[in-house]
N, C-alpha and C positions, 0 to 999 in steps of 0.2 A: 562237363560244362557246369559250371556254378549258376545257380538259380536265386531270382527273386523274387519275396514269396509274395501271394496275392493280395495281402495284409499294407505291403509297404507300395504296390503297384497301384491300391486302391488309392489312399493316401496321398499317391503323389498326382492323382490328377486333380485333386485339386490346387495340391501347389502349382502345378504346369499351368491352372487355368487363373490364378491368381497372379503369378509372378508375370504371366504375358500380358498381367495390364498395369505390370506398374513398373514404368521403361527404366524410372529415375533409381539406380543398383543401389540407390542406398535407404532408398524405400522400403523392399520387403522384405528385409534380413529381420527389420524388427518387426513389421505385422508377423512375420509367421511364427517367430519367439515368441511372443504376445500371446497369438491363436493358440500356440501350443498349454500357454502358462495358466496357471490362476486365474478367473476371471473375478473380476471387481465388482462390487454390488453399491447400490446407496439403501438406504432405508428413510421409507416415506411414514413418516407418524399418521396413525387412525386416529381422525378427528373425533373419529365417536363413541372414542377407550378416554379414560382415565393413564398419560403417557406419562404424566411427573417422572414416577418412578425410572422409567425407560432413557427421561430424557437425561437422570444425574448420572443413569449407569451409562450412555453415550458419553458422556464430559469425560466420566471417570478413562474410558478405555482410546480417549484422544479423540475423539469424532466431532466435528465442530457442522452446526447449519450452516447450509452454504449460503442463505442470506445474505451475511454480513458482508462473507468476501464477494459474492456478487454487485454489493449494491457501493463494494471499495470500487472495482473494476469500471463499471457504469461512470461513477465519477469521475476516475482517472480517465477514461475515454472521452468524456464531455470536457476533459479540460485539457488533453490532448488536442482535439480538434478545436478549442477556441484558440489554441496556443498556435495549430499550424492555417489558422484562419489569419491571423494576429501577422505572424510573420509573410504572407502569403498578400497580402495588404502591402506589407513593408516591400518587398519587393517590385509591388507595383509604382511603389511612389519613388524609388528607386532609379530609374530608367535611365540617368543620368550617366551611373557607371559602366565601365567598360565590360566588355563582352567574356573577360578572365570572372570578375567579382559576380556575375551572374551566373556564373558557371555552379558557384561554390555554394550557393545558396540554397540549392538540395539538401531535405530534411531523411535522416536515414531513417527505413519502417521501421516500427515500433519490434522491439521480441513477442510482445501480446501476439501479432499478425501472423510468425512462422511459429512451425510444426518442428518437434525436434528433430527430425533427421535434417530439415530445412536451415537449421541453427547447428548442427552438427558439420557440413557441409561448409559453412561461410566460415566457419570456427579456423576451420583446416585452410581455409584462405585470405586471412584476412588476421590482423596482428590480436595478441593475447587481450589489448587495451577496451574492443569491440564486444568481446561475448565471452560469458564464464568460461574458466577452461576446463569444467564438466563435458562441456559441448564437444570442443576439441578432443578430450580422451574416447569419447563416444564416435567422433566419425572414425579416429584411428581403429578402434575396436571392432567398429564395421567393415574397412577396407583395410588392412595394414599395410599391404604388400601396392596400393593405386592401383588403379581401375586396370581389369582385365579380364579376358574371355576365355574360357575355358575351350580349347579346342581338341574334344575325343572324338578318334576315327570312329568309335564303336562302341556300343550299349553291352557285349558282352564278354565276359572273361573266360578266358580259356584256360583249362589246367595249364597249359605249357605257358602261360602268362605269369603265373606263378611261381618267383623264383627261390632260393633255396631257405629265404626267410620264413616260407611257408604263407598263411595266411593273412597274413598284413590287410593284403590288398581288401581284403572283406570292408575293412574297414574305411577303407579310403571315400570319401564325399564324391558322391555323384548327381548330377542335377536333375531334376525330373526331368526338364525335355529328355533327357538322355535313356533315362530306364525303358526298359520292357514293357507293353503291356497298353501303347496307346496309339499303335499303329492304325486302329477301329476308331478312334476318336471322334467325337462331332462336336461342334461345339452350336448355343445357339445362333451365332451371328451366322452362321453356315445356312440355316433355314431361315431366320428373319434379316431382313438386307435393306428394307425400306427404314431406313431411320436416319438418312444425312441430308432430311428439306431442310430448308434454310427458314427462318421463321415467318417470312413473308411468305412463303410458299402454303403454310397452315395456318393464316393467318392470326400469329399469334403476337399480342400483346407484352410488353412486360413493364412493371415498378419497380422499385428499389424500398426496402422495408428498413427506415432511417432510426429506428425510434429501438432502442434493444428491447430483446424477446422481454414478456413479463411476468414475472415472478407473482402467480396470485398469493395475496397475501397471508391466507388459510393455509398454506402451503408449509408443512414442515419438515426436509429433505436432510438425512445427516450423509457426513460422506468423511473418509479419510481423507489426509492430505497427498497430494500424487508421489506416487515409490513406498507407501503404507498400505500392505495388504493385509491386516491386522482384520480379523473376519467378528460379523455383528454378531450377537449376541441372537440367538433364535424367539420368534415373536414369543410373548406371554399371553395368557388368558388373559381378559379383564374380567373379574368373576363377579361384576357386578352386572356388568353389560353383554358378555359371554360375544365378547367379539373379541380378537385380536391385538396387540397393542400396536404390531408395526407391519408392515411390508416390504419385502426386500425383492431388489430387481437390479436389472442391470441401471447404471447410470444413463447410458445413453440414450434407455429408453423411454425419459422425461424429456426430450426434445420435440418428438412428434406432436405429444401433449400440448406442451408448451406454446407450439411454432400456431395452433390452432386460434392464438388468441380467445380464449373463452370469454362471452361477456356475460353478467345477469340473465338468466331466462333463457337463455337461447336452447335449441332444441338441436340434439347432438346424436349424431348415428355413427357407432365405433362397426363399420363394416363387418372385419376379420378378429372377432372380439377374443376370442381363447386365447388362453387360458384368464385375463380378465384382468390384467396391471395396467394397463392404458386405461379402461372402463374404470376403474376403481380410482387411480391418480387424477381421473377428472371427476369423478365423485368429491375426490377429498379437495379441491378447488371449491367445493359448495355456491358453484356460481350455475351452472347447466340446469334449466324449469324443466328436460326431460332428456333420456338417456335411452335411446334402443340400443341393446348389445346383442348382435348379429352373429350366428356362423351356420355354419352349413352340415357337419354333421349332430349326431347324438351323442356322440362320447365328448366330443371338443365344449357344446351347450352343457353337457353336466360338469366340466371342470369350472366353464364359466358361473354357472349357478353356485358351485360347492364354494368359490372364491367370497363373490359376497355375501355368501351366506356366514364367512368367516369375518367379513369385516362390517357390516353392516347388520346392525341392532335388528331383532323385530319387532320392535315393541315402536320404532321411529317409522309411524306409517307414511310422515309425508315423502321422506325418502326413498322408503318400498316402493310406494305407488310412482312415484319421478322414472324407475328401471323398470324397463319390458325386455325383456329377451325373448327374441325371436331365434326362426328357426329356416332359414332361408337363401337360396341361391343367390348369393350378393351379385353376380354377373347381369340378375333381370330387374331392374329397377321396379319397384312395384309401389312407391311412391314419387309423383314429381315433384321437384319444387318444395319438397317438404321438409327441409331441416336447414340448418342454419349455418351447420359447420358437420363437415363428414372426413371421419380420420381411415383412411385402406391403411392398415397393418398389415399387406399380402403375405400369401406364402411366397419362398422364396427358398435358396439354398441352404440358407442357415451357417454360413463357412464354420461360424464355431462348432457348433453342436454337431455337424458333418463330421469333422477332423475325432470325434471320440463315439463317433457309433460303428460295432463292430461288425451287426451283422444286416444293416438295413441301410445302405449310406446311400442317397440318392444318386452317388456316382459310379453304382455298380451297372454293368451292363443290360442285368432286369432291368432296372428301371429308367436305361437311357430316355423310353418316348416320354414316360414322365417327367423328365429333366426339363427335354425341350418346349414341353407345352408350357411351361411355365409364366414366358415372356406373353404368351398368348393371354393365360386366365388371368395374369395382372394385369393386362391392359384392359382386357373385357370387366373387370372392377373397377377399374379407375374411370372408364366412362362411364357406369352405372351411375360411381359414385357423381359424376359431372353434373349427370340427368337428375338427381335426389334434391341434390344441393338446391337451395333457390335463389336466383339473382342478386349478386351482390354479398351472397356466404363463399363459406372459402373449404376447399380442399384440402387434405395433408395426406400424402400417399408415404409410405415409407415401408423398407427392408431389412435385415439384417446381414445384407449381404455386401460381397466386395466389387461385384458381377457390372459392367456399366451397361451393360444390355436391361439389366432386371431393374438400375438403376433410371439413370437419364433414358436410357433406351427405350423400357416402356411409357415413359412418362411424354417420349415422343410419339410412340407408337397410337400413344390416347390421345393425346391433342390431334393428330392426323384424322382418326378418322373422327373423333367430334366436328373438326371443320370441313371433312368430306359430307358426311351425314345427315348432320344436326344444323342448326340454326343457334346452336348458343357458342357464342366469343366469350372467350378464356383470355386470362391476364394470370401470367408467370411472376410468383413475388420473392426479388432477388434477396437473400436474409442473411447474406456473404457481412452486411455490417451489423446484423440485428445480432447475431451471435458471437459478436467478436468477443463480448464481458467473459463470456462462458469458457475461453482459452484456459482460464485457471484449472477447469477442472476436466477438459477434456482434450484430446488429440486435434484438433479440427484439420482437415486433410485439405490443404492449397494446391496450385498450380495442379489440378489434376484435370482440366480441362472441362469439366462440369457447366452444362450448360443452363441445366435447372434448378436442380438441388446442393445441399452440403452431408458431409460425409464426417461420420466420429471414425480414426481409423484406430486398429487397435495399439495401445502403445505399454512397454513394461512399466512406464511409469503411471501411466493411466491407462487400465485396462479395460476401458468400456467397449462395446460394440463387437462389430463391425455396424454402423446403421447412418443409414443411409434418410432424408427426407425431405422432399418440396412440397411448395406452396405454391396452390393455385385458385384463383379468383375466379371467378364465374360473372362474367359483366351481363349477361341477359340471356 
């Protein structure tokens, strides 16, 4: 009997637990390409280096701020929607004609709006005149042969399966559900079940966040163009200031940030702060009057420490003194009401970083009850964080996972018992239009049923995330 080995058994439960939540087949062929590939970084300029030099060698190597194309996007969108406000008008004054010419007067969605397998998909049904034929050789590429289901009696091979070709068959594609090795499986929705009230039921609130995410203007973000994995240049000293010149991170991970709205002064608690890229990109915002950065062990607090200590002066005391790192169980609130905007960076499964660790993966069997508590200690953060916040500040919970248990899941699982418990009313801020500018540079992941939040998913043209983030308001 041919064996397979526990390398590729590990490995596939994650794909098993990823592809069963993305129904649409033409979905995960490319996250898991993606997950497998290069991942994509942006690089954030330190405000408090001397960057000239950093920013000619950026030009030089094609890396453009995404300012400009952001702030093209914004526009195209505001003059999008005056333009289908404009026609939408016309229609009304309209009335006149017949029930054919009303018909016709649907406006098709923008490309901004779909994700590329979404435009690879319409590509393949709809004439060449519609959609680049990029798109079209991309869904062929994904499906060639049209959709269908692999039907194996059996996950295993037997010598006498083997015919005189010899080993071929080793090589033949077989699907995770199908391999060895997960017949012990749990998953968390197996243990957590409470998560399909209806929003009346938690009495939950929601807005619509009309106005696109904003780009503080201290903010200087380089990035390549998407299908350019052209890798940055490694930060420099500045040897005058003995900090740093840049910061390099994933792209996706300036959403979180971002979705926080920072204003002047506000007082800011980055919960789950390690290793310190969220704390720092909101430092280099120069908007936050103070910054607790929070974790819970001693090894994770020194990485945070060593971080700005590489990027922040000491000689810039009003600065220093703005950062306090603390040292604390973020699940026990141990301020009310006391900050003004609170970012939960939870742990989480990590999908990418999962998929390339060899001997510690949280989807080994050790560590299944670890797995499952997961959905637990992020929800128990995300209330804290609810209780910190003070009336009228706002939440941003966020993952780097693909998981919608870890995703919208706990994000239900916290509102629930806030309105079992507590006496504070939560308001859900829908940011489905606040982030549409940002299409340029990122996957944005539609029709995936998302109740709360939005989702970067991973793509080869743009390889940010997996990460996941919602917004939530705290009305009293």
């Amino acid at each position: 009997m041919l064996c397979i080995t526990f390398s590729l058994r590990r490995d596939s439960r994650l794909f098993y637990y990823c592809q069963k939540r993305f129904k649409k087949k033409n979905r995960w062929p490319s996250i898991r390409l993606a997950l497998l590939s290069k991942q994509k970084y942006v690089s954030v300029l330190n405000n408090f280096a001397d960057c000239q030099s950093t920013i000619e060698d950026f030009h030089n190597f094609g890396a453009a701020d995404i300012r400009q194309r952001y702030s093209h996007f914004v526009k195209h969108m505001k003059t999008e929607e005056a333009s289908q406000s404009s026609s939408e008008a016309d229609v009304c004054d309209s009335q006149g004609q017949d029930d054919h010419m009303k018909a016709t007067v649907s406006v098709r969605p923008s490309l901004m709006e779909l994700d590329d397998d979404e435009l690879a998909v319409r590509a393949k049904e709809e004439s060449h005149s519609h959609y680049p034929e990029e798109y079209r050789r991309r869904a062929l590429a994904q499906d060639p042969a049209g959709s269908h289901d692999l039907d194996l009696n059996s996950r295993v091979v037997l010598p006498s399966d083997v015919g005189p070709e010899g080993s071929s068959v080793l090589h033949d594609h077989v699907p995770a559900t199908k391999l060895k090795g997960l017949e012990n499986w749990l998953e968390e929705t197996d243990i957590f079940v409470d998560t399909n009230r209806t929003d009346d039921e938690i009495g939950l609130q929601r807005e619509i966040q009309k106005q696109p995410i904003n780009l503080p203007s201290s903010l200087q973000i380089f990035t390549f163009r998407k299908g350019d994995i052209t890798n940055f240049p490694q930060p420099k000293l500045d040897q005058q200031m003995k900090v740093y010149t840049h910061y390099l991170m994933d792209g996706a991970s300036l959403l979180p940030v971002l979705a926080l709205d920072l204003q002047p002064g506000e007082r800011l608690l980055d919960l789950c702060a390690a290793p310190g890229g969220k704390t720092l990109l909101a430092l280099q915002t120069m908007l936050p009057g103070m910054v607790v950065s929070n974790d819970v062990t001693e090894g994770r607090i020194q990485r945070l420490k060593n971080v700005l200590k590489e990027y922040i002066p000491s000689n810039l005391t009003q600065i220093q003194d703005s950062v306090i790192v603390t040292e604390r169980d973020g699940c026990k609130p141990w301020e009310h009401e006391a900050f003004d905007k609170v970012l939960v960076d939870a742990p989480c499964l990590t999908d990418r970083h999962v998929l390339h660790e060899s001997d510690n993966s949280i989807f080994t069997p050790k560590r299944t009850k670890e797995r499952l508590r997961l959905p637990e200690l992020q929800s128990q953060l995300l209330v804290s964080a609810l209780q910190m916040v003070r009336p009228g500040g706002s939440v941003v919970y966020s993952t780097c996972t693909l998981s919608p248990l870890q995703n919208d899941g706990v994000v239900h699982l916290a509102l629930s018992k806030i309105w079992q418990e507590t006496r504070i009313d939560c308001c859900v801020v829908d940011l489905t239009h606040a982030v549409r500018p940002l299409s340029f540079l990122y996957r944005l992941g539609t029709n995936l049923g998302l109740r709360y939040g939005q989702i970067v998913l991973p793509s080869l043209l743009s390889n940010f995330g997996p990460m996941y983030f919602a917004k939530i308001k705290r009305l009293k």
